[in-house]
C-alpha positions as CSV (number, residue, x, y, z in Angstrom):
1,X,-0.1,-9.0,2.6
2,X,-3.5,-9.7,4.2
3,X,-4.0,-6.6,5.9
4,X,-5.6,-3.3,5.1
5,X,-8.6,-0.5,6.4
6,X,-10.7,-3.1,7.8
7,X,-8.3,-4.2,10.4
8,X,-8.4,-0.9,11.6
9,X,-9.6,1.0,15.2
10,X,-12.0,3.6,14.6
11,X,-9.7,5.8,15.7
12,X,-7.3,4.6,13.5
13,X,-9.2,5.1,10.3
14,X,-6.7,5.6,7.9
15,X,-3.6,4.8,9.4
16,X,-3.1,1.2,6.7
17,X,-3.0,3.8,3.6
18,X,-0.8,6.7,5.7
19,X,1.3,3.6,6.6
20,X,2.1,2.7,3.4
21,X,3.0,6.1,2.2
22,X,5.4,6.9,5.4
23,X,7.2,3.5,4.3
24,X,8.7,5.0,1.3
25,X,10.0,7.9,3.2
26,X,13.3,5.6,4.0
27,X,14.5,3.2,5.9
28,X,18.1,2.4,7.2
29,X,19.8,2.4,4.0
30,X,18.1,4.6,1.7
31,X,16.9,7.2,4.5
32,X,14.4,9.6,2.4
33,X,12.1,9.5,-0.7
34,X,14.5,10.9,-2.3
35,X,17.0,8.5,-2.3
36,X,14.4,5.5,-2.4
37,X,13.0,7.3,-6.0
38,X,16.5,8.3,-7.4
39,X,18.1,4.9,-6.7
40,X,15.4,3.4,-8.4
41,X,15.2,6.0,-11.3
42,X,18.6,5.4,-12.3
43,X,17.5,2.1,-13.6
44,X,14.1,3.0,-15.5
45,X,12.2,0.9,-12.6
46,X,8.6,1.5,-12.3
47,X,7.5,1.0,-8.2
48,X,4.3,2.2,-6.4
49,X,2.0,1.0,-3.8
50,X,-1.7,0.9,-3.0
51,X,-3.5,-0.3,0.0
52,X,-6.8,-1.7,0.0
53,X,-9.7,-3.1,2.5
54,X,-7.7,-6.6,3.4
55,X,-4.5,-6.0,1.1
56,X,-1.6,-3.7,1.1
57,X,0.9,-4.2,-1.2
58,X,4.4,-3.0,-2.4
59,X,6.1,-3.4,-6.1
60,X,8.9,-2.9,-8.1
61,X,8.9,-3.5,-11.7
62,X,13.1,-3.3,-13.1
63,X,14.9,-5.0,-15.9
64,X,16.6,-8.1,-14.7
65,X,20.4,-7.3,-14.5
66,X,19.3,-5.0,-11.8
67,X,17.4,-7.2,-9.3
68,X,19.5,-7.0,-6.4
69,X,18.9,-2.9,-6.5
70,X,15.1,-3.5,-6.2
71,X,15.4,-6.8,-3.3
72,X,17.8,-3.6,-1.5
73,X,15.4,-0.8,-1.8
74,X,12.1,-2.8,-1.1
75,X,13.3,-4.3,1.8
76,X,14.6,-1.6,3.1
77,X,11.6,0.6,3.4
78,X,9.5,-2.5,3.9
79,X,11.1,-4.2,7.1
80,X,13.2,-0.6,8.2
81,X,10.8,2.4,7.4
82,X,12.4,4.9,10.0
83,X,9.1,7.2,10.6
84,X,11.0,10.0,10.9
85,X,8.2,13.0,12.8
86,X,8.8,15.8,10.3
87,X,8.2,13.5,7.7
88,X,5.4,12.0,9.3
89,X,3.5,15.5,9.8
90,X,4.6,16.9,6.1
91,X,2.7,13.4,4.5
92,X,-0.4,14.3,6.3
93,X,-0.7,17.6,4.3
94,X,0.0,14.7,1.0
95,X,-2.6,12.4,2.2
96,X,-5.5,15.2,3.0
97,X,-4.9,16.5,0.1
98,X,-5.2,12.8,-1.9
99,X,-8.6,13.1,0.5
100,X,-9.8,16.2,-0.7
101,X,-9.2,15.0,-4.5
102,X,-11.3,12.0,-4.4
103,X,-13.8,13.7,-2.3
104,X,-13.8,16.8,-4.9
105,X,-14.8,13.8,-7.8
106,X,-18.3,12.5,-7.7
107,X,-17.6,9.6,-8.7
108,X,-15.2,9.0,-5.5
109,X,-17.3,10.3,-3.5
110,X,-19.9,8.2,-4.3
111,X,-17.9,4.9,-3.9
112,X,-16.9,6.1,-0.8
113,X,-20.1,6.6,1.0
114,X,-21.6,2.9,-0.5
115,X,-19.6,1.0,1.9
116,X,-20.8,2.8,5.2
117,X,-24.3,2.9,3.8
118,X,-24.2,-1.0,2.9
119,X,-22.3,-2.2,5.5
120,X,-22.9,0.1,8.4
121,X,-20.7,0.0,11.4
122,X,-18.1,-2.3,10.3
123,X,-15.3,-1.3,9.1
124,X,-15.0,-3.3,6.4
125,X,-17.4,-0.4,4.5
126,X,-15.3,2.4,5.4
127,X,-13.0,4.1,3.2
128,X,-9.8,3.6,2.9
129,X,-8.1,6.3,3.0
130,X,-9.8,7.4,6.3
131,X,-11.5,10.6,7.9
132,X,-9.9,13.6,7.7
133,X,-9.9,14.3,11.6
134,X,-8.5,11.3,12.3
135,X,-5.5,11.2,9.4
136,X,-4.1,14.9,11.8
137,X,-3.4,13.1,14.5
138,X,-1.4,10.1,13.4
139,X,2.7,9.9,14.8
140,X,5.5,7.7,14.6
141,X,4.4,5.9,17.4
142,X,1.0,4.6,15.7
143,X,2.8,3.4,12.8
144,X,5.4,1.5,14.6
145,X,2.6,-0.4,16.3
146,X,0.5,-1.1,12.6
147,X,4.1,-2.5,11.6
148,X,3.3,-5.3,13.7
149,X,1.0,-6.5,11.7
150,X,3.8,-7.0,8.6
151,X,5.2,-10.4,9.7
152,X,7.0,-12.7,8.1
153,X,4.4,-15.2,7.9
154,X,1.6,-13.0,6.5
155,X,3.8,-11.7,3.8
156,X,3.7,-12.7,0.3
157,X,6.4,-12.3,-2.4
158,X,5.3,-12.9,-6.0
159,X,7.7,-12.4,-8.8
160,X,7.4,-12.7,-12.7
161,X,10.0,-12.5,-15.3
162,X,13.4,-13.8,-16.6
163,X,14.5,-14.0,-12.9
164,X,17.6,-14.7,-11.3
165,X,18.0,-18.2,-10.2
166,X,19.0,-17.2,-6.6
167,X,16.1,-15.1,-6.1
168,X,14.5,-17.3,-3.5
169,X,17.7,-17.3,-1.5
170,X,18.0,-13.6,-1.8
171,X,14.4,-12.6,-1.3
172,X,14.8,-14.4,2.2
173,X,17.8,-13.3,3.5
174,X,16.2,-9.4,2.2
175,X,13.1,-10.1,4.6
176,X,14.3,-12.0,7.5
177,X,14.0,-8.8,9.9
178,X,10.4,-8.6,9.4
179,X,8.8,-8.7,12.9
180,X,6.6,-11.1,15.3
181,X,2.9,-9.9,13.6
182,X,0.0,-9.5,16.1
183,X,-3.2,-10.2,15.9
184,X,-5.8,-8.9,13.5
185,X,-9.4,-7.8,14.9
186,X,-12.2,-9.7,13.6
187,X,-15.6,-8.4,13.2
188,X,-18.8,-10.0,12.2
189,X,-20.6,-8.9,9.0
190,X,-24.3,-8.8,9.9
191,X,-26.7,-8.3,6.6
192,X,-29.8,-5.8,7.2
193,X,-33.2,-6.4,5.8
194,X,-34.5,-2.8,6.0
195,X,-33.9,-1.4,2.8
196,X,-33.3,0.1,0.3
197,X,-31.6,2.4,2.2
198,X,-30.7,5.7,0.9
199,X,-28.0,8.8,0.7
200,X,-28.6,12.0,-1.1
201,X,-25.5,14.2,-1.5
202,X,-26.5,17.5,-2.9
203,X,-23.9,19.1,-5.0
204,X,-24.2,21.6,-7.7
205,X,-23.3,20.4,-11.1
206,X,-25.8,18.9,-14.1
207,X,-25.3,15.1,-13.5
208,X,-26.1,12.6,-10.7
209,X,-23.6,10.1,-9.6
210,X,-25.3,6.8,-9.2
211,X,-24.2,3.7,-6.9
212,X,-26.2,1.3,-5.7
213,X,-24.5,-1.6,-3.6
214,X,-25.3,-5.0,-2.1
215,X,-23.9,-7.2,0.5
216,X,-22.3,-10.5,-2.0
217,X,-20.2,-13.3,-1.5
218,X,-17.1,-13.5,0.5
219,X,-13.9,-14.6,-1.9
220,X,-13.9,-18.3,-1.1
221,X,-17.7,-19.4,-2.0
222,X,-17.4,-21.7,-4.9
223,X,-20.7,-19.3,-6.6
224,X,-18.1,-16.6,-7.5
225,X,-17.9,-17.8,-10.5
226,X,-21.3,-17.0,-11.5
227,X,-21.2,-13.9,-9.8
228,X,-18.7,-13.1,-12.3
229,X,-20.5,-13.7,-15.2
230,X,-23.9,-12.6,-13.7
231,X,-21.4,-8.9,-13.0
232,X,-20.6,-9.6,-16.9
233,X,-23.6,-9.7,-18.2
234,X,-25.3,-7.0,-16.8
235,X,-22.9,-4.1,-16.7
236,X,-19.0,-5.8,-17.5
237,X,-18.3,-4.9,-21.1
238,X,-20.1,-3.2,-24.2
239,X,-22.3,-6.4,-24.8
240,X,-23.5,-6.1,-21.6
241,X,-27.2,-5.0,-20.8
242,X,-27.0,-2.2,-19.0
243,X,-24.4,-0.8,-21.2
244,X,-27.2,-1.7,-24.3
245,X,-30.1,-0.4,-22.8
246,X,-29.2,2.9,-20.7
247,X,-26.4,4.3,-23.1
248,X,-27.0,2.9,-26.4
249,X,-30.7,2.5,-26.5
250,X,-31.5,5.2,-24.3
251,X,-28.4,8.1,-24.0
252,X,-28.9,8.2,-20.4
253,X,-25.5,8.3,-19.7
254,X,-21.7,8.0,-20.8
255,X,-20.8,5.7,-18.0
256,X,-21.9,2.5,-16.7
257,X,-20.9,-0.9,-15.2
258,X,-21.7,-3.3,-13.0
259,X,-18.5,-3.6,-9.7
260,X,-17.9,-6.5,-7.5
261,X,-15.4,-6.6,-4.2
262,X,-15.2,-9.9,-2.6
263,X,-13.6,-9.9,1.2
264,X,-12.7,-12.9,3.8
265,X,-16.4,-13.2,5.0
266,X,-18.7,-11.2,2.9
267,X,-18.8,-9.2,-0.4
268,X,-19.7,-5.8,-2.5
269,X,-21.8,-6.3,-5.5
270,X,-22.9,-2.7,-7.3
271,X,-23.5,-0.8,-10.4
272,X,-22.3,2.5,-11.1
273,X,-23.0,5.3,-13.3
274,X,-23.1,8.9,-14.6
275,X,-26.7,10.0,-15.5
276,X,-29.0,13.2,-16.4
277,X,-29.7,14.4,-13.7
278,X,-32.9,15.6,-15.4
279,X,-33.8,12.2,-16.3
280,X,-33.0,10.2,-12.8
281,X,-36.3,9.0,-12.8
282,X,-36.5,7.2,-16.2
283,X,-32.4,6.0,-15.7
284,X,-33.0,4.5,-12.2
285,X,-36.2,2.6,-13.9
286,X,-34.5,1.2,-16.4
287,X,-31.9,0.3,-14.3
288,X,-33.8,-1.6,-12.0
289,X,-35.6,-3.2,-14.7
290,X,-32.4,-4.9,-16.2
291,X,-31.8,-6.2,-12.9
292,X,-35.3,-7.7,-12.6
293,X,-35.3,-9.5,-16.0
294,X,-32.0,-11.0,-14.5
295,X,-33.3,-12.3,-11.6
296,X,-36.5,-13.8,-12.9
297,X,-35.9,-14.3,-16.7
298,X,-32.7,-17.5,-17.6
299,X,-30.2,-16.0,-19.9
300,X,-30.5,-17.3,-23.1
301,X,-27.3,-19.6,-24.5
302,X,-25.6,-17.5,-26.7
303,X,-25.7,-14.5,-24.2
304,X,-24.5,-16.9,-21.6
305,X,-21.3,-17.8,-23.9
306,X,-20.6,-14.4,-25.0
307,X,-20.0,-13.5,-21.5
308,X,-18.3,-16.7,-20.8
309,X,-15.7,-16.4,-24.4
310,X,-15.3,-12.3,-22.9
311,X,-14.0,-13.3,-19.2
312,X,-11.8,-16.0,-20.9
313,X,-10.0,-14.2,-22.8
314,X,-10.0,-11.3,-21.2
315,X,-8.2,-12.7,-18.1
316,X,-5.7,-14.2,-20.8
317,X,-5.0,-11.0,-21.9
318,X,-4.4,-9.2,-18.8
319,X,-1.8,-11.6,-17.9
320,X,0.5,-10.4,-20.6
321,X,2.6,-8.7,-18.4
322,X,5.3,-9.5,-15.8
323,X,3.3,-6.6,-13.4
324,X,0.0,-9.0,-14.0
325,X,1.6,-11.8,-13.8
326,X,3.2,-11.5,-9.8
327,X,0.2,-10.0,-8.9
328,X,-2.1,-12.1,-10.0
329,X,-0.6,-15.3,-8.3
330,X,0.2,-13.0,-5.4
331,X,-3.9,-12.3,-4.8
332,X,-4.7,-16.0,-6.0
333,X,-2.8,-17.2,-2.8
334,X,-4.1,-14.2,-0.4
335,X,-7.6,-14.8,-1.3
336,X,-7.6,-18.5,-2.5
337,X,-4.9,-20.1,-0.5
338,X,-3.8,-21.8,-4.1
339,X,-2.6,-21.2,-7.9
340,X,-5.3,-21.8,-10.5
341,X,-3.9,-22.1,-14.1
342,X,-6.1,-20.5,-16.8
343,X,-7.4,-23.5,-18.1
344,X,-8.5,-24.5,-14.2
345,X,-10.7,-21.1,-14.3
346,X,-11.8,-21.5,-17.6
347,X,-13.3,-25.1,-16.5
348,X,-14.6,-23.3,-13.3
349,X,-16.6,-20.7,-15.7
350,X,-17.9,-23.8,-17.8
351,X,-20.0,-25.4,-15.1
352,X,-22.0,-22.0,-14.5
353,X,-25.3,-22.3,-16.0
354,X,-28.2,-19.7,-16.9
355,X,-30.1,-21.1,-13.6
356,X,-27.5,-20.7,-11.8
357,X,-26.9,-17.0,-12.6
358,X,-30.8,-16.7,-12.1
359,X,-31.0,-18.0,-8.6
360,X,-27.6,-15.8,-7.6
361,X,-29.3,-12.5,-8.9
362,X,-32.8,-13.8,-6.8
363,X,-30.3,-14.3,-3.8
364,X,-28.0,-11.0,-3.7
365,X,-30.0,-8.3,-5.9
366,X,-32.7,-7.8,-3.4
367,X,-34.4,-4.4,-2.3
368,X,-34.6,-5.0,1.4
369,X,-30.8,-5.4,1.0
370,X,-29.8,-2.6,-1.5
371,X,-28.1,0.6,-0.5
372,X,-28.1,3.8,-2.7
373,X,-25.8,6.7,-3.4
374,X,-26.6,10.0,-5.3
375,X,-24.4,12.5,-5.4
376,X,-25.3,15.3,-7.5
377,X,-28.5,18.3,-7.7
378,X,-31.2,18.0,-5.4
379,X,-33.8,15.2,-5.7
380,X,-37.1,14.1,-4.6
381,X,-36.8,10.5,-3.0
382,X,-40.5,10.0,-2.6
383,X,-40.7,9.2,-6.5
384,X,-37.7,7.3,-6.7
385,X,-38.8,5.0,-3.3
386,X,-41.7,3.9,-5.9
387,X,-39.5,2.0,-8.7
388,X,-37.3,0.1,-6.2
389,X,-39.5,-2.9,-5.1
């Protein structure tokens, strides 16, 4: 469903993701996590959740004789989560915890200081999982009033398989208690021209977690397609440039990649890496020279189709499963409002041309609109101001 962190009060930073685990704590029927995980371990189901910036969702992957069991269970904790207060204050221990794990990994805790730096106030840049502070002082009564937001007519229900040809039937009848939904805050997503902006996060250790992020395109702008291939090209498989040029050619680092996150009204568009920390100065050079060449050089044919042939198939691949398959239609409709086929995609990725790509990279990968993220030893910014303009 179409709801996640950035809907979110300040004060309630958090509260989507601590929803979402307090849901499979029971409902009317199966009243604890233990009876939610042993009714659905007796059938070799595989079920989880994960809440995201606009999305949380629910699943349950079973074989098909036993359906009904996971319509029962889902629904259950979906439309009758009980919120029990024990419960409630044993998960925060869980959730701080989960907080103190990501926060521990510098990669994580890079990622989650890009958003804020990027996107400032809004909470559309915050992270998920919340604030610490905050995440203590949530009770039953808070999530009863988030469930509001879970009504019938933002919820989705995707399903792939050998399914049951009463499914529909069933699946409605399952949810029909879902509640009147309220409304969601809006915000507006204001772009800054003041950068780059930076963060230093000193931590000891012998690498420096890189992340540098830009305000992109929201999910419905028809140039998302090149942004695709532009993210391709420069950091989305082992063809890609940055992978070439700072790993291969250079052994600057084990990791690298280029990320994109596209929202209702705006976007994240970043790379990411692992580098010497000893060599920051050469990496981040190099770095910002691949993304130079791509905003003021064309890529040439053949790179152009080796990216378009990767994303192709690819996507065709990841679709081999039943799991891929709801999903996929599930965020098509959230973020699309329709069902492209493969083939509709693949003509989508055909129109993008080398110009194209050129002007999108001009457009988003900008310094006066770059934020960046190091998490690692100490460093001297005044060197490292120099090679971003």
């Amino acid at each position: 469903m179409p709801v996640g962190s950035r809907h979110e009060k300040p004060s309630e930073s958090g509260l989507a993701h601590f929803y979402e685990h307090m849901v499979f704590k029971g409902g009317e029927k199966f009243q604890s996590a233990t009876a939610v995980s042993q009714t659905l371990d007796r059938y070799g189901a595989q079920f989880n959740a994960f809440t995201d910036t606009e999305v949380t969702a629910y699943y349950v992957k079973i074989a098909t004789p036993h359906t009904d069991v996971a319509i029962d269970v889902l629904s259950d904790i979906v439309v009758k989560a009980r919120f029990p207060q024990e419960e409630t204050d044993r998960e925060k221990g869980v959730v701080l915890e989960e907080h103190k794990m990501y926060w521990d990994m510098p990669d994580a805790r890079a990622d989650m200081q890009i958003g804020p730096l990027v996107f400032g106030q809004a909470a559309v840049g915050r992270p998920v999982i919340g604030e610490p502070d905050i995440i203590k002082t949530f009770t039953p009564d808070d999530l009863r009033r988030w469930r509001q937001h879970y009504g019938a007519e933002r919820f989705i229900i995707s399903a792939a398989g050998n399914l049951p040809t009463d499914l529909t039937a069933k699946l409605t009848q399952a949810f029909s208690g879902l509640p009147q939904t309220t409304g969601l805050p809006t915000e507006v997503i204001k772009n800054w021209t003041d950068g780059p902006r930076w963060l230093t996060d000193e931590r000891p250790g012998e690498q420096t977690q890189l992340v540098m992020g830009w305000p992109s395109l929201s999910e419905k702008d028809e140039r998302r397609w090149t942004l695709k291939l532009l993210r391709t090209i420069l950091g989305g498989y082992a063809s890609s440039r940055l992978f070439t040029e700072i790993r291969e050619k250079r052994g600057l680092c084990y990791t690298i990649r280029a990320v994109e996150q596209s929202y209702v009204d705006t976007g994240l568009f970043g790379i990411t890496a692992g580098l010497d920390a000893n060599r920051l100065t050469e990496a981040l050079s190099a770095i910002w020279g691949e993304v130079n060449k791509l905003a003021t050089k064309l890529v040439d044919d053949t790179e152009l189709e080796r990216a378009r042939e990767y994303l192709k198939g690819s996507t065709a691949i990841s679709l081999e499963g039943t799991y891929s398959q709801a999903w996929w239609r599930a965020g098509q409709w959230l973020s699309e409002g329709e069902l492209l086929s493969l083939d509709e995609i693949n003509q989508r990725l055909d129109l993008v041309t080398a110009a194209d790509i050129k002007s999108l990279a001009q457009e988003i990968m900008r310094p006066n609109g770059l934020g960046v993220v190091l998490v690692g030893p100490a460093v001297k910014l005044e060197g490292l101001r120099q090679i971003l303009v």
